[in-house]
mmCIF file as Biopython writes it, N, C-alpha, C and O atoms, coordinates in Angstrom:
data_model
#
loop_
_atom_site.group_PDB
_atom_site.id
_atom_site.type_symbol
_atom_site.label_atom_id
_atom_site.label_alt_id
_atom_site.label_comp_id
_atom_site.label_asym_id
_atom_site.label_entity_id
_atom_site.label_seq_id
_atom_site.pdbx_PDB_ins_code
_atom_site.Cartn_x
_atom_site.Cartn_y
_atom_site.Cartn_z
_atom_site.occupancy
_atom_site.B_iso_or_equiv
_atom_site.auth_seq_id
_atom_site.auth_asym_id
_atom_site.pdbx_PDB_model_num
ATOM 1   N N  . UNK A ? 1  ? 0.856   -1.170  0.000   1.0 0.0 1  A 1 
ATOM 2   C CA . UNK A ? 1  ? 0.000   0.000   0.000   1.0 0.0 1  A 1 
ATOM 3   C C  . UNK A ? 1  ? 0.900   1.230   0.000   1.0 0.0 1  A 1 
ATOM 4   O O  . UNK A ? 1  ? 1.905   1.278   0.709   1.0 0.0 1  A 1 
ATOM 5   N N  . UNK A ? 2  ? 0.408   2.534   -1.056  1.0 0.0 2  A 1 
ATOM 6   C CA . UNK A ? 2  ? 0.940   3.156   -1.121  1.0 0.0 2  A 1 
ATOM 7   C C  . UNK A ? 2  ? 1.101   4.953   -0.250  1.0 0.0 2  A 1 
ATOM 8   O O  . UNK A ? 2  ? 1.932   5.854   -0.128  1.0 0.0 2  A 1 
ATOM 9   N N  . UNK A ? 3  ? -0.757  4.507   0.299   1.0 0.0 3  A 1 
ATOM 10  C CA . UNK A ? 3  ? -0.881  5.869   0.878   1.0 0.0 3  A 1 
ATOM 11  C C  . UNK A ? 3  ? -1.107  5.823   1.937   1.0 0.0 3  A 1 
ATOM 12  O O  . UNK A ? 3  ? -1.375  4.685   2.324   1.0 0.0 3  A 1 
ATOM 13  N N  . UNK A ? 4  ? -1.144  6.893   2.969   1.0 0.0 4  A 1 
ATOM 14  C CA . UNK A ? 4  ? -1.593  6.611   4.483   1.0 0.0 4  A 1 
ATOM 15  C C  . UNK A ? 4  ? -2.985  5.893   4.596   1.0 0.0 4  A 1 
ATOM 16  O O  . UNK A ? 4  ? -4.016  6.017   3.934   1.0 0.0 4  A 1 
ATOM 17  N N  . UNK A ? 5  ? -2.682  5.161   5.581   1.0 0.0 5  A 1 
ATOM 18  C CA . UNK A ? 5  ? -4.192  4.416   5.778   1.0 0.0 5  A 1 
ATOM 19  C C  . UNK A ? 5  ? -5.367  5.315   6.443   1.0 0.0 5  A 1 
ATOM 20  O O  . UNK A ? 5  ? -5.064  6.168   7.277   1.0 0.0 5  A 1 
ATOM 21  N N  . UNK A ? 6  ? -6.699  5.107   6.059   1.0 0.0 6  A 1 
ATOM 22  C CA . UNK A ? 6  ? -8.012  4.989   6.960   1.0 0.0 6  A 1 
ATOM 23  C C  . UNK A ? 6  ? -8.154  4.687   7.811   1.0 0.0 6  A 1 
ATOM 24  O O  . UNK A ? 6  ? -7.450  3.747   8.179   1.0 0.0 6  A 1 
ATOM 25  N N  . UNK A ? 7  ? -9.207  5.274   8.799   1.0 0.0 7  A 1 
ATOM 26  C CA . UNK A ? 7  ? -9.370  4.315   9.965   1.0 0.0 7  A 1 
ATOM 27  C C  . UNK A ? 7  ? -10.658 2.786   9.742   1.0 0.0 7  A 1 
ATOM 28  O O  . UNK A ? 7  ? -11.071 1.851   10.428  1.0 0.0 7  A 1 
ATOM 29  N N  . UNK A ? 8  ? -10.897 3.433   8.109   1.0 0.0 8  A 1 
ATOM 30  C CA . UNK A ? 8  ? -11.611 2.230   7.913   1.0 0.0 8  A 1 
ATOM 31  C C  . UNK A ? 8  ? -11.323 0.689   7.365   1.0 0.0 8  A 1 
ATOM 32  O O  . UNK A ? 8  ? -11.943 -0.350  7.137   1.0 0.0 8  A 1 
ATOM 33  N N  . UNK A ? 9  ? -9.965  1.227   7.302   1.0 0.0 9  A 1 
ATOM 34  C CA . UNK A ? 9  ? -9.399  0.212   6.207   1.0 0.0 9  A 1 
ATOM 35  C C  . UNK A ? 9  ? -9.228  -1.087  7.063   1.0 0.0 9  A 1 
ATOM 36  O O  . UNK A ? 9  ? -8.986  -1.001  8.266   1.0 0.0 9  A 1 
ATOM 37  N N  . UNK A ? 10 ? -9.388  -2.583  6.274   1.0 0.0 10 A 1 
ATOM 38  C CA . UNK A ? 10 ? -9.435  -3.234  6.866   1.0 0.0 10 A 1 
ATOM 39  C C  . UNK A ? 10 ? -7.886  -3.452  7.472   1.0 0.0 10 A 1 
ATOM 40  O O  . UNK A ? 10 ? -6.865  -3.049  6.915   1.0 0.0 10 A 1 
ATOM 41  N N  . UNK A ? 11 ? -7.962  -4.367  9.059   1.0 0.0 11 A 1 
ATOM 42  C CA . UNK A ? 11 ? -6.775  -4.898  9.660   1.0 0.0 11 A 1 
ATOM 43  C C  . UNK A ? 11 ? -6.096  -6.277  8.445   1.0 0.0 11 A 1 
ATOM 44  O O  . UNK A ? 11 ? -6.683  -6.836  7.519   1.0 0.0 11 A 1 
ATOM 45  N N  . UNK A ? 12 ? -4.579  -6.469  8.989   1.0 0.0 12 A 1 
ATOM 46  C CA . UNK A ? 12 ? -4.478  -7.688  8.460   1.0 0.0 12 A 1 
ATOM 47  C C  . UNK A ? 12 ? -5.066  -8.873  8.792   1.0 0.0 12 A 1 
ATOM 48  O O  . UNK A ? 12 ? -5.072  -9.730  7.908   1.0 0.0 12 A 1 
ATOM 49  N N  . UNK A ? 13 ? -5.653  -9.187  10.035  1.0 0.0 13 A 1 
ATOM 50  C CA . UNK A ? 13 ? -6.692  -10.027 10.499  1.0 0.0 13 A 1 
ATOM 51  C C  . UNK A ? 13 ? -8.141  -9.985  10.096  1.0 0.0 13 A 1 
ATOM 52  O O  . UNK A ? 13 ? -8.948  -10.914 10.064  1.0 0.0 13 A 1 
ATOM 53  N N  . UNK A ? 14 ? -8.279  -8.909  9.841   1.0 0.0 14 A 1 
ATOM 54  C CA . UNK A ? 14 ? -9.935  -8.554  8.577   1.0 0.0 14 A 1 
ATOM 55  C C  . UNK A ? 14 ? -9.526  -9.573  7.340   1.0 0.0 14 A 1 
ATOM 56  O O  . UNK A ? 14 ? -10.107 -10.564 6.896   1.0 0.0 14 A 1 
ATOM 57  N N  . UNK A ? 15 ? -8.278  -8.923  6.961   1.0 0.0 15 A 1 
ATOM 58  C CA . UNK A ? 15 ? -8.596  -9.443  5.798   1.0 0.0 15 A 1 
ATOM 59  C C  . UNK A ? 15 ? -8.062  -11.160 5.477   1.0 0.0 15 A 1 
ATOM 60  O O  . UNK A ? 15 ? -8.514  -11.858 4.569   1.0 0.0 15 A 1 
ATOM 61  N N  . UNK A ? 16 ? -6.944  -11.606 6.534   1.0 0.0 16 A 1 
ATOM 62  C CA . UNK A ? 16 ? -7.337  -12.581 6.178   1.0 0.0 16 A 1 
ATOM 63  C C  . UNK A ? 16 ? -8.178  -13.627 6.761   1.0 0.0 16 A 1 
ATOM 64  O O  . UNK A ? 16 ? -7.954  -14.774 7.148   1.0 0.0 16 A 1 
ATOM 65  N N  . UNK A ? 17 ? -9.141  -12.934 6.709   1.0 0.0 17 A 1 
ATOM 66  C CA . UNK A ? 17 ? -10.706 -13.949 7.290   1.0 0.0 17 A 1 
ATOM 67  C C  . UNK A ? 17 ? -11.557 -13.585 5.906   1.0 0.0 17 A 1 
ATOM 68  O O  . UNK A ? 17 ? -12.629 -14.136 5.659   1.0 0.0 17 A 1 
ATOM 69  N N  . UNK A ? 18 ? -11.000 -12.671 5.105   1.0 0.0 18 A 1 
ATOM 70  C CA . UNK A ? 18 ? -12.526 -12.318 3.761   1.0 0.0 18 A 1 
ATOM 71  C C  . UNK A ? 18 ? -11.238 -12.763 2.988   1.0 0.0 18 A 1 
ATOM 72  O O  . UNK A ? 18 ? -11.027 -13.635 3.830   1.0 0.0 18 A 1 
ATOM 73  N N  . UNK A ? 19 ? -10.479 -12.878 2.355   1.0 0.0 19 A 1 
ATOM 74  C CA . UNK A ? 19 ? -9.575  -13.327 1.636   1.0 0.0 19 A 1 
ATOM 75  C C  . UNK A ? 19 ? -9.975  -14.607 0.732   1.0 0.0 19 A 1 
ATOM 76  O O  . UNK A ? 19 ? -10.358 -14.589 -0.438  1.0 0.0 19 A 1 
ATOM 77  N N  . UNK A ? 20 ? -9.774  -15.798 1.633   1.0 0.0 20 A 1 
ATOM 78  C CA . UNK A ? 20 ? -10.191 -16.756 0.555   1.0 0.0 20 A 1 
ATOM 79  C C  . UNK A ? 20 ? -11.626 -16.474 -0.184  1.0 0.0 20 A 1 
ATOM 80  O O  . UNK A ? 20 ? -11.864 -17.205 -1.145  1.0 0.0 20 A 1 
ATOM 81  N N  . UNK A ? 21 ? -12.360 -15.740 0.075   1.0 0.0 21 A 1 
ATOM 82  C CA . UNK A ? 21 ? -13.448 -15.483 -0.428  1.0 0.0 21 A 1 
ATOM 83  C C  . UNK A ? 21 ? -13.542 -14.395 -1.335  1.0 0.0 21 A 1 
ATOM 84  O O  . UNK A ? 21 ? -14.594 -14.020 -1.851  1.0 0.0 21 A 1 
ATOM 85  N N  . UNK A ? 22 ? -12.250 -13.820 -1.547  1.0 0.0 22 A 1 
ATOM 86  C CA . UNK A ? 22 ? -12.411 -12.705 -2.523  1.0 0.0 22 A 1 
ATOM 87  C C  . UNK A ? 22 ? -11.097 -12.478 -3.878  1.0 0.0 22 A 1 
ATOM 88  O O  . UNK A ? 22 ? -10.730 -11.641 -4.702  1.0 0.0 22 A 1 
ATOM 89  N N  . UNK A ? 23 ? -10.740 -13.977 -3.349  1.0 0.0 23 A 1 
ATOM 90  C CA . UNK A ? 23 ? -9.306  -14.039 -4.256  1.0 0.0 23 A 1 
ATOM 91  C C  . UNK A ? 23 ? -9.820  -14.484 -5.758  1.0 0.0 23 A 1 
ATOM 92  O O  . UNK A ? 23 ? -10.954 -14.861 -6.054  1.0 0.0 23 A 1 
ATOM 93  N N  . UNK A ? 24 ? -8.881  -14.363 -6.474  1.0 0.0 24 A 1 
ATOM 94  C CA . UNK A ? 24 ? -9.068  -14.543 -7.862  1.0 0.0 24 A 1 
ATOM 95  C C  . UNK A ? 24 ? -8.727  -16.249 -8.119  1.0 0.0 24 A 1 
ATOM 96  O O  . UNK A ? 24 ? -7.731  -16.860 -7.731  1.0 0.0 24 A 1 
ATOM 97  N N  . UNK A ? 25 ? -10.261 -16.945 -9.144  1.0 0.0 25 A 1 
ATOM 98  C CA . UNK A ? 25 ? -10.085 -17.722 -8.568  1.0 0.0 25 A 1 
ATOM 99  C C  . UNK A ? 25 ? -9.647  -18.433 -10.275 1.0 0.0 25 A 1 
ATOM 100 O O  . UNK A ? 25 ? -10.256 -17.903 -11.205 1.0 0.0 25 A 1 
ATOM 101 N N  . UNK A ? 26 ? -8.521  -19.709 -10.693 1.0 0.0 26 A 1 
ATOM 102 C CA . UNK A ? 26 ? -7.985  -19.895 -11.308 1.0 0.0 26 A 1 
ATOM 103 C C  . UNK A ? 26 ? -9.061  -20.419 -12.399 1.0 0.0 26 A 1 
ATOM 104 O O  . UNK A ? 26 ? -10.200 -20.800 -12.129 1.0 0.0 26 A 1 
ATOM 105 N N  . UNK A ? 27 ? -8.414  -20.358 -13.814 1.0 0.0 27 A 1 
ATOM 106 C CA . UNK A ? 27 ? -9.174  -20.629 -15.050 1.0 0.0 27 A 1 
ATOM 107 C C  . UNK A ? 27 ? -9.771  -19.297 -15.753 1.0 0.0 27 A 1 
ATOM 108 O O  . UNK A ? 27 ? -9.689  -18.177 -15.250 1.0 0.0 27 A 1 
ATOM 109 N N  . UNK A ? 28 ? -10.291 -19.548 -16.808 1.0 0.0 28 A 1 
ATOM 110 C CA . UNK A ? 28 ? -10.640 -18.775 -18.083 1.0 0.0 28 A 1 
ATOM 111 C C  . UNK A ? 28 ? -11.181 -17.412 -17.207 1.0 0.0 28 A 1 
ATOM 112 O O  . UNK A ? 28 ? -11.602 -17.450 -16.051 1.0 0.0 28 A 1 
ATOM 113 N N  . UNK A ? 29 ? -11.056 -16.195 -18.070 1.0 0.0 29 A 1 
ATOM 114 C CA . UNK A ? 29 ? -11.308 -14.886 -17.672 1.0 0.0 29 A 1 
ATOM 115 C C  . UNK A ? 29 ? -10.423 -13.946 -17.539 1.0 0.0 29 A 1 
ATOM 116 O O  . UNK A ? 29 ? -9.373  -14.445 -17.136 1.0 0.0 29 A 1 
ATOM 117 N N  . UNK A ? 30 ? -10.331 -12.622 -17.711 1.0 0.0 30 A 1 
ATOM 118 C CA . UNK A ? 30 ? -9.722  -11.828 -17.533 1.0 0.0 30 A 1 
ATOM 119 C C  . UNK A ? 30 ? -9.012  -12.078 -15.986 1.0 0.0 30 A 1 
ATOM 120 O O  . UNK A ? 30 ? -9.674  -12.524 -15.048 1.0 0.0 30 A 1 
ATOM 121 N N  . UNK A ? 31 ? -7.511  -11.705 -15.869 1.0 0.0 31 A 1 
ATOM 122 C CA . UNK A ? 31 ? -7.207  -11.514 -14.653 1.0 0.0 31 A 1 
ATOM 123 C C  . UNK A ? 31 ? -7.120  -9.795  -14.650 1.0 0.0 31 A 1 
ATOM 124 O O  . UNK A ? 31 ? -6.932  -8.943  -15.518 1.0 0.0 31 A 1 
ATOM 125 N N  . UNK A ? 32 ? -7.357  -9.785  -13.213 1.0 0.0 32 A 1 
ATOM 126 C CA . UNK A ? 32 ? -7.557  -8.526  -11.777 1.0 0.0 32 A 1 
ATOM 127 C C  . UNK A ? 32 ? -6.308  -7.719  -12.473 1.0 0.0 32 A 1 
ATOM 128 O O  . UNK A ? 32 ? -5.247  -8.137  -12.938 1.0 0.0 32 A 1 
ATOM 129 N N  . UNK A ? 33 ? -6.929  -6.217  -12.343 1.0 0.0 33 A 1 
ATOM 130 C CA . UNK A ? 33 ? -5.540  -5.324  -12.568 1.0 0.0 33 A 1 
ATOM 131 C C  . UNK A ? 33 ? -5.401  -4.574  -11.713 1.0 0.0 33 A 1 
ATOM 132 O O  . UNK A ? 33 ? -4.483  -3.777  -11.909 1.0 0.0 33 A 1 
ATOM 133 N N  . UNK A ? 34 ? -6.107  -4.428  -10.500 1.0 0.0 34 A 1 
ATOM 134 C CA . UNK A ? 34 ? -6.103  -3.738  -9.446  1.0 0.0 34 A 1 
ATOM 135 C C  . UNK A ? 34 ? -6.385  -4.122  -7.820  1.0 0.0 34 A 1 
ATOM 136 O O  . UNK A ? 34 ? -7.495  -4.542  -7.495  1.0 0.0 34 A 1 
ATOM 137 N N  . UNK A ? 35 ? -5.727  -4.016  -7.209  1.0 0.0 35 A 1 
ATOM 138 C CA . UNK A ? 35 ? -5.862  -5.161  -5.641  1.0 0.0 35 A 1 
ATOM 139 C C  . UNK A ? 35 ? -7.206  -4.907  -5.111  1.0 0.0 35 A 1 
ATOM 140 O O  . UNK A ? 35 ? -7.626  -3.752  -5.051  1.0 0.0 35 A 1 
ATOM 141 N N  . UNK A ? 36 ? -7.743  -5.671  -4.814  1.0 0.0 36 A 1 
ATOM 142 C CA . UNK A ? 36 ? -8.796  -5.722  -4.727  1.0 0.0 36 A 1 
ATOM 143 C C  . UNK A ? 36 ? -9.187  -5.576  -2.990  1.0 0.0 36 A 1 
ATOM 144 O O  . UNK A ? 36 ? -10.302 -5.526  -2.471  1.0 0.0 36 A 1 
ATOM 145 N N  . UNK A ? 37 ? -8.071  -5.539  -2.462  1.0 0.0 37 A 1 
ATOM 146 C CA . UNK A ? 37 ? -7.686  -5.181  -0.839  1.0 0.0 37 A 1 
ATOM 147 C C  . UNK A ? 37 ? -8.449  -3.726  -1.317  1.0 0.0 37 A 1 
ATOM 148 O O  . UNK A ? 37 ? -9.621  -3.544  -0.988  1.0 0.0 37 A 1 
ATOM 149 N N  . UNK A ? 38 ? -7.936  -3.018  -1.868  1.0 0.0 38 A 1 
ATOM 150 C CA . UNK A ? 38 ? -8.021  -1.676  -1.910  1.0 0.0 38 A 1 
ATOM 151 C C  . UNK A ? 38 ? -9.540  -1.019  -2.342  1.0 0.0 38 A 1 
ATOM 152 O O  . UNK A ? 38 ? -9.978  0.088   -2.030  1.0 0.0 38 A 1 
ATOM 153 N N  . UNK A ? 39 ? -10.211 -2.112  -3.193  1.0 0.0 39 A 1 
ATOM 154 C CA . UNK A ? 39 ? -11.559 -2.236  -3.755  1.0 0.0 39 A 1 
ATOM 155 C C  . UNK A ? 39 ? -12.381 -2.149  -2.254  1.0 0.0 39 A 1 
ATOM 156 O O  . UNK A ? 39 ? -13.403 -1.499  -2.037  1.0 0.0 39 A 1 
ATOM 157 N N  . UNK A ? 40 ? -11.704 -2.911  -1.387  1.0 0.0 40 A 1 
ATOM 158 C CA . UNK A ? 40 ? -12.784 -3.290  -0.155  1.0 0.0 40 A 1 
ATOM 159 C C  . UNK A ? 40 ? -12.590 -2.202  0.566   1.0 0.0 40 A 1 
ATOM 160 O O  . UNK A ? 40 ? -13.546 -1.746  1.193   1.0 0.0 40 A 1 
ATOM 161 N N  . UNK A ? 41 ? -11.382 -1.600  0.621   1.0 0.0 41 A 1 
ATOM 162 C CA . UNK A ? 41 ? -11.223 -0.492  1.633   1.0 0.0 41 A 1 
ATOM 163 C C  . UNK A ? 41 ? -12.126 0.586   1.321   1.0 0.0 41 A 1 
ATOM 164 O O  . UNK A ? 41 ? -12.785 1.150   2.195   1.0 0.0 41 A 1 
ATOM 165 N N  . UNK A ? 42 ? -12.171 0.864   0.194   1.0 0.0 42 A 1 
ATOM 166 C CA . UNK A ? 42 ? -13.302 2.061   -0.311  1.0 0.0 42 A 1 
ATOM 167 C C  . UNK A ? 42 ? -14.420 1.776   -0.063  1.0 0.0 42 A 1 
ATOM 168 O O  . UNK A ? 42 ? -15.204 2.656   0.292   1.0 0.0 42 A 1 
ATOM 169 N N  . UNK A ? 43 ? -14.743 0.679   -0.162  1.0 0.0 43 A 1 
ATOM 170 C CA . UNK A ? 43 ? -15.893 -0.014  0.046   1.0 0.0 43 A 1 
ATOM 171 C C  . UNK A ? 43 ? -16.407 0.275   1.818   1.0 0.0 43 A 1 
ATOM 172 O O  . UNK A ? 43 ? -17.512 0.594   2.256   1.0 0.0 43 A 1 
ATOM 173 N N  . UNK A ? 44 ? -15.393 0.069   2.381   1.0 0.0 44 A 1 
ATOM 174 C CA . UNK A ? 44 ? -15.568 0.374   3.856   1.0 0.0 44 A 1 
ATOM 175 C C  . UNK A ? 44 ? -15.582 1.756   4.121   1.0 0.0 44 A 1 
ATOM 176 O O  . UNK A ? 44 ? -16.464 2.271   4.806   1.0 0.0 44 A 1 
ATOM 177 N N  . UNK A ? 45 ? -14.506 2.482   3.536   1.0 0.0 45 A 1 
ATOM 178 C CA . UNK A ? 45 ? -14.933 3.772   3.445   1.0 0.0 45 A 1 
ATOM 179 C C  . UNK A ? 45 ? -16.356 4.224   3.389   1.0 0.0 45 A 1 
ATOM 180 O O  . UNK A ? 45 ? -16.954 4.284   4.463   1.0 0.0 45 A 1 
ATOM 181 N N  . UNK A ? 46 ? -16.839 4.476   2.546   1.0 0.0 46 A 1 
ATOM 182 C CA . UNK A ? 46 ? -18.195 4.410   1.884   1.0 0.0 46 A 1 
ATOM 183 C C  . UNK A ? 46 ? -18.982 4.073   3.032   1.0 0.0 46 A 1 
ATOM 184 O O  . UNK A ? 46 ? -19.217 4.948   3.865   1.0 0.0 46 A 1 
ATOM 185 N N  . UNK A ? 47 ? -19.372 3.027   3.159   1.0 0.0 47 A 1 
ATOM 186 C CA . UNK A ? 47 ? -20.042 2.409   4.546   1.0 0.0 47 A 1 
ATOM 187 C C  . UNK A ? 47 ? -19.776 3.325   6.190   1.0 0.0 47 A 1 
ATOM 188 O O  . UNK A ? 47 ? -20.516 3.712   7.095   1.0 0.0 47 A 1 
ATOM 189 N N  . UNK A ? 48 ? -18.363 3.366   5.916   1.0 0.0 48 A 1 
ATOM 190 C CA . UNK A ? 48 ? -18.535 4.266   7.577   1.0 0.0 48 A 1 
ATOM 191 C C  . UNK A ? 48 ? -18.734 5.844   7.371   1.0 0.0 48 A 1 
ATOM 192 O O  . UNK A ? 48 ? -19.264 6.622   8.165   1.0 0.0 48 A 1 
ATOM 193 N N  . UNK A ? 49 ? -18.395 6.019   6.598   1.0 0.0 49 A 1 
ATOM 194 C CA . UNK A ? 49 ? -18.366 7.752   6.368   1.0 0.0 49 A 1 
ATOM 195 C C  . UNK A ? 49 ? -19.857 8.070   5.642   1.0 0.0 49 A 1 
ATOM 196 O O  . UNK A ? 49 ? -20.143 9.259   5.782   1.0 0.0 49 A 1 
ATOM 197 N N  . UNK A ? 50 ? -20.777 7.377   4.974   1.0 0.0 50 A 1 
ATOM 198 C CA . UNK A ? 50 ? -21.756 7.577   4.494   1.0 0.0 50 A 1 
ATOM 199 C C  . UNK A ? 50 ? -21.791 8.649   3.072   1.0 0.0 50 A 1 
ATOM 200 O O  . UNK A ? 50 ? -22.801 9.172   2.601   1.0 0.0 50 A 1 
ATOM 201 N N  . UNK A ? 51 ? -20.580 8.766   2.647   1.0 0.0 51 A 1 
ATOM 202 C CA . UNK A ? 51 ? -20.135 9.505   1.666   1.0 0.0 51 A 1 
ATOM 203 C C  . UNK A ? 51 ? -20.902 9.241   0.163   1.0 0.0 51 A 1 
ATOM 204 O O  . UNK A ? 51 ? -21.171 8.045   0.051   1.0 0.0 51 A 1 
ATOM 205 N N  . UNK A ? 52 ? -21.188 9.785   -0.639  1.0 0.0 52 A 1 
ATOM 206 C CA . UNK A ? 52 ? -20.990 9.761   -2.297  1.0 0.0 52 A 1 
ATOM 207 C C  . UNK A ? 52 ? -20.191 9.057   -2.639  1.0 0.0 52 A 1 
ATOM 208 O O  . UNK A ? 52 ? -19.157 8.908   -1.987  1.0 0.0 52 A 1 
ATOM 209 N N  . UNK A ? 53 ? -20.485 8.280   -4.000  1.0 0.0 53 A 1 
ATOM 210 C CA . UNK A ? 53 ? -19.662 7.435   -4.193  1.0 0.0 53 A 1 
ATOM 211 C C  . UNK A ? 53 ? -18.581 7.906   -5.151  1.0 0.0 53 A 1 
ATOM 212 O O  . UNK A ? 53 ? -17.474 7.397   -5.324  1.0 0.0 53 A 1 
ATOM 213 N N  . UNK A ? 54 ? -19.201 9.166   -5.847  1.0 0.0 54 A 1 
ATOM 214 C CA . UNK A ? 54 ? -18.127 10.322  -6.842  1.0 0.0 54 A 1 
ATOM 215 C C  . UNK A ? 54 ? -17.362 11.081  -5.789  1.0 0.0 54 A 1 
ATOM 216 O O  . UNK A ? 54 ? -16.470 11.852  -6.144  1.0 0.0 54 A 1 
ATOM 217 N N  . UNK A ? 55 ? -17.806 10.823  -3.852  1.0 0.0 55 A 1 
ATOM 218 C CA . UNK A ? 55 ? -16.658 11.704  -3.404  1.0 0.0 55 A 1 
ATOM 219 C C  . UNK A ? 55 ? -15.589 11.125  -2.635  1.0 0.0 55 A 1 
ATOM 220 O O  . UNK A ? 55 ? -14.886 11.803  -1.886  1.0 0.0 55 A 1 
ATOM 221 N N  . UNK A ? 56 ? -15.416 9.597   -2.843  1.0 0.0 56 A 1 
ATOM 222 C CA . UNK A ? 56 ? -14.135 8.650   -2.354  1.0 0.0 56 A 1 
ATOM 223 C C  . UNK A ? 56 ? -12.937 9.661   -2.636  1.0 0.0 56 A 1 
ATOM 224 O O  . UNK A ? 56 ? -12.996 10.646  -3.372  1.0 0.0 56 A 1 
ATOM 225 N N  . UNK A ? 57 ? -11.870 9.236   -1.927  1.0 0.0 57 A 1 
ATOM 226 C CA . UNK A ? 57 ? -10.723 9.760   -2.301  1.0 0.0 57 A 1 
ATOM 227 C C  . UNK A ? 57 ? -10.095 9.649   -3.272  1.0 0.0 57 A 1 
ATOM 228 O O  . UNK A ? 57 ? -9.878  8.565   -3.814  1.0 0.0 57 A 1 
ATOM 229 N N  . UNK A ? 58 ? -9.679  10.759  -3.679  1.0 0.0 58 A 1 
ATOM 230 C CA . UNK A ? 58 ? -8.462  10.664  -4.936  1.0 0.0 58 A 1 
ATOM 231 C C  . UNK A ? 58 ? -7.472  9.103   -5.193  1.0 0.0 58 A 1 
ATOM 232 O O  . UNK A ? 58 ? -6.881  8.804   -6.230  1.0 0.0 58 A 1 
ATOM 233 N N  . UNK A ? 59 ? -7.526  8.390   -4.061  1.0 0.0 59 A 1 
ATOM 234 C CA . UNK A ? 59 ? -6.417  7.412   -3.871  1.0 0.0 59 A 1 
ATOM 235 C C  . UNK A ? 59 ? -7.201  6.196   -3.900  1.0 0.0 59 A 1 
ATOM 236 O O  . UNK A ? 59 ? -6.566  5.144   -3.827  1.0 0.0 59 A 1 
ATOM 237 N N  . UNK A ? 60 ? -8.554  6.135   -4.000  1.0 0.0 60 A 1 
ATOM 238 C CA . UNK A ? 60 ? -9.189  5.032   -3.754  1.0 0.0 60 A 1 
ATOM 239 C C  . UNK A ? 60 ? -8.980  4.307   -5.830  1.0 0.0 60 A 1 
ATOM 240 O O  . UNK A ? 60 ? -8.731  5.034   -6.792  1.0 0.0 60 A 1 
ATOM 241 N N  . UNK A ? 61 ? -9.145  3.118   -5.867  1.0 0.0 61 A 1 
ATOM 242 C CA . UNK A ? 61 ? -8.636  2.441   -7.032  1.0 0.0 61 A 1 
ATOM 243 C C  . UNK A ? 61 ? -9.991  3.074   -7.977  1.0 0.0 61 A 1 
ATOM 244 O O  . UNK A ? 61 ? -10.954 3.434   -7.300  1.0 0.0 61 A 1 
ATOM 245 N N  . UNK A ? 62 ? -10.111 3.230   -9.549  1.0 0.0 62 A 1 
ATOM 246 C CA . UNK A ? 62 ? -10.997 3.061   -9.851  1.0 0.0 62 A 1 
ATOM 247 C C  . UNK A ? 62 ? -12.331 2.131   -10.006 1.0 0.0 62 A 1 
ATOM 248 O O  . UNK A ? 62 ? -13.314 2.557   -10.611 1.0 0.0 62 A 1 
#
């Protein structure tokens, strides 16, 4: 990770309890171009801050 963290962002113990459940899973399809750790953090963002979803941070992944 490249930027200061959230206080929403998940712990390393968050995540690896949602992990096997959100990993990329092998065979046909496009592979992931963006961590998807980072997908969830916005995601949590969002959820605790009650924010817009056009007003995530500059740093959140597209």
């Amino acid at each position: 990770m490249t930027r200061l963290p959230y206080d929403s962002d998940l712990h390393d113990d968050e995540w690896n309890c949602i992990a096997p459940y959100v990993e990329q899973k092998p065979g046909p399809g496009r592979k992931r171009t963006i961590n998807i750790r980072e997908v969830i953090n916005a995601l949590c963002y969002l959820s605790k801050t009650g924010c817009q979803w056009r007003m995530l941070p500059h740093d959140s992944p597209p």
